[in-house]
C-alpha positions, 0 to 999 in steps of 0.5 A, a space after each residue: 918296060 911294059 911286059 907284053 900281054 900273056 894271052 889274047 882272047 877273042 870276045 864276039 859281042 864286045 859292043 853290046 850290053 853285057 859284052 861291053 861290060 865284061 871287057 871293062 872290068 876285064 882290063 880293070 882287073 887284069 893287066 896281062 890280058 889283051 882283048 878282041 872285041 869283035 861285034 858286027 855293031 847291029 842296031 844294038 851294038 854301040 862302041 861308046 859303052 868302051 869309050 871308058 877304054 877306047 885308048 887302053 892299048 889291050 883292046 882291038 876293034 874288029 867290026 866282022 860278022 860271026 857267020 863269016 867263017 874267013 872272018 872268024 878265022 883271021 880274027 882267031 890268029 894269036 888267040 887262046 879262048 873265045 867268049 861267045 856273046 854275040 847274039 840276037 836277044 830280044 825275045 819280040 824281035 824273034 816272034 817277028 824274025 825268027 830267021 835273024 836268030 838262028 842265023 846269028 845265034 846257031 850258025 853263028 855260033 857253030 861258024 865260031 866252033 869250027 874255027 876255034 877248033 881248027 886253030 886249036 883254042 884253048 877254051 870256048 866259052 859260050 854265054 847262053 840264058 836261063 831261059 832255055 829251061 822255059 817256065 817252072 812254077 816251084 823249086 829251081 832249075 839245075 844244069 842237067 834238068 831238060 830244056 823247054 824252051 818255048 820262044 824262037 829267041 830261047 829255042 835258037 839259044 839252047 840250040 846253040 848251048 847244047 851245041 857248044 857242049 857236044 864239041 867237047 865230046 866230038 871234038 875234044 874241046 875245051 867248051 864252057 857255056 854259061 846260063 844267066 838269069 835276067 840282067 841289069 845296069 847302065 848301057 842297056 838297050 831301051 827295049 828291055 824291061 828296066 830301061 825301057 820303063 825307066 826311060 819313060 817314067 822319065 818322060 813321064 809316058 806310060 809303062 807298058 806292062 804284060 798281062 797282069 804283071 806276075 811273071 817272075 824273073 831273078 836279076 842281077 847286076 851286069 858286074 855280077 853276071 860278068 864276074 861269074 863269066 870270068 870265073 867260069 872261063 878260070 876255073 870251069 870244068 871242060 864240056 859243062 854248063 853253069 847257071 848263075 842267079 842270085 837271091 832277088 826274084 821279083 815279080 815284073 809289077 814288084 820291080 816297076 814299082 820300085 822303079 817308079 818308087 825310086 823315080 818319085 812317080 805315080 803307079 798311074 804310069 802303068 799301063 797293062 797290055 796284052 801279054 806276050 805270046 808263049 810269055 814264060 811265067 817264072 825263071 828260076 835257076 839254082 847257081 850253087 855248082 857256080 858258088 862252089 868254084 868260089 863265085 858269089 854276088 856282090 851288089 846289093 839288088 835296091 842299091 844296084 837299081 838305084 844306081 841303074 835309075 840314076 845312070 839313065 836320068 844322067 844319060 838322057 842323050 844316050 837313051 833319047 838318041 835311040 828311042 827317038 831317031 832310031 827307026 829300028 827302035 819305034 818299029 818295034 816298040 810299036 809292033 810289040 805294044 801299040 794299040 794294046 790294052 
């Protein structure tokens, strides 16, 4: 006979990008483990990144809202930690509906806290961004240094970060938050950077670069970003913050021309466009209070984004289905670079 499951855990956002990830290496690794998934499946929430574990008997579906305190409340009965990844992300979208992100990603998050307390949760750990400490020019981040966060999407994010980190003064929670730096792999929505240039490359359309393409941004592979999740849940201390980064940083012409290169296509492809308004120069964290919990990378960044290029040319349905019969797509990637140059 199958041992039931030692413990239940909540997972908000478990549809989308990083979410989906993280419960499939999760089952992978851990079979005492049941998981919620619970996700309002917005525009960029799709369940077919679980098709892989759609039958697996530890995972449930719940399609709530995180800023519907009864919805919040039921789907915590049974539950001993919370990891937080619902959120609006798209950093155009914010300039454009700023009201969504806070609504999502501080009342949201403030809806799940209050519940979380009241039904007394172990753990809470709350997934934010590098991006809350805004741009430096040299040298790195830390977790105590200040926030400048400068773009409705990371203001409402470190609104939401230094939130969670307050109930466990106030409250005695035992919060966790978690700060990425730019992450990559297969199910990515195709308004961020390396699908959305994949995906034309592939069509052979143009890349629409910002500005003169300098800006600086360190990636990883969505399994890394999920590991350093999971150990931060095991082994994190109550009421802190860590970043997690790794060693490739790249300038945004560096990378499209890797994926170009990767593709066998022509640099002719770039396409420069006016910057983002407020774009951030450079994103630079230090992850080293993360690697003495024992965390550390494990993808190799050039085969890790060969094995990303070749899942989007395999997957062509997958991509094609949103960038050509989502309304909600064309909108936006006609808002943020239609007619620039």
């Amino acid at each position: 006979m199958t041992a039931p499951p030692k413990e239940k855990i909540l997972v908000t956002g478990g549809a989308g990008f990083i979410g989906s990830a993280l419960i499939r290496l999760w089952l992978a690794r851990d079979g005492k483990v049941s998981l919620v998934n619970f996700d309002k499946l917005t525009y960029c929430g799709d369940l077919s990144r679980l098709d892989s574990v759609r039958q697996n008997g530890r995972l449930e579906f719940l399609k709530k809202d995180v800023c519907r305190p009864k919805d919040v409340e039921d789907a915590l009965d049974g539950c001993s930690a919370v990891v937080h990844l619902a959120a609006e992300t798209h950093v155009d979208r914010s300039l454009l509906e700023a009201k969504t992100f806070f609504d999502t990603n501080l009342y949201g998050t403030y809806t799940l806290l209050e519940a979380a307390r009241k039904k007394g949760i172990k753990k809470f750990l709350y997934v934010s961004t590098d991006e809350v400490y805004g741009s430096r020019d040299h040298g790195v981040f830390k977790e105590e240094y200040a926030f400048r966060p400068t773009s409705p999407y990371s203001v409402s994010k470190a609104a939401a970060d230094l939130l969670v980190l307050s109930y466990a003064k106030v409250h005695g929670l035992y919060t966790l938050v978690t700060r990425g730096a730019n992450t990559f792999g297969p199910f990515q929505y195709p308004e961020k950077m390396i699908p959305l240039f994949v995906s034309q490359a592939l069509e052979n359309k143009k890349l629409p670069l910002y500005g003169d393409g300098r800006q600086t941004r360190t990636w990883m592979s969505v399994e890394d970003h999920c590991r350093a999740i999971l150990t931060v849940l095991e082994k994190g201390k109550k009421g802190e913050a860590y970043n997690i980064s790794t060693s490739t940083e790249l300038t945004n012409i560096e990378l499209t021309r890797r994926i170009l290169k990767i593709l066998k296509k022509p640099e002719s492809l770039i396409q420069s466009v006016a910057d983002r308004v407020g774009n951030d120069r450079r994103y630079a964290v230090s992850s080293a209070k993360l690697r003495k919990l024992g965390w550390k990378e494990t993808s190799d960044f050039e085969k890790a984004l060969e094995e990303t290029v070749r899942w989007y040319r395999e997957h062509r349905d997958w991509w094609k289905a949103i960038k050509e019969k989502k309304d909600d797509f064309k909108k936006y990637y006609a808002l943020a670079y239609a007619g620039r140059s």
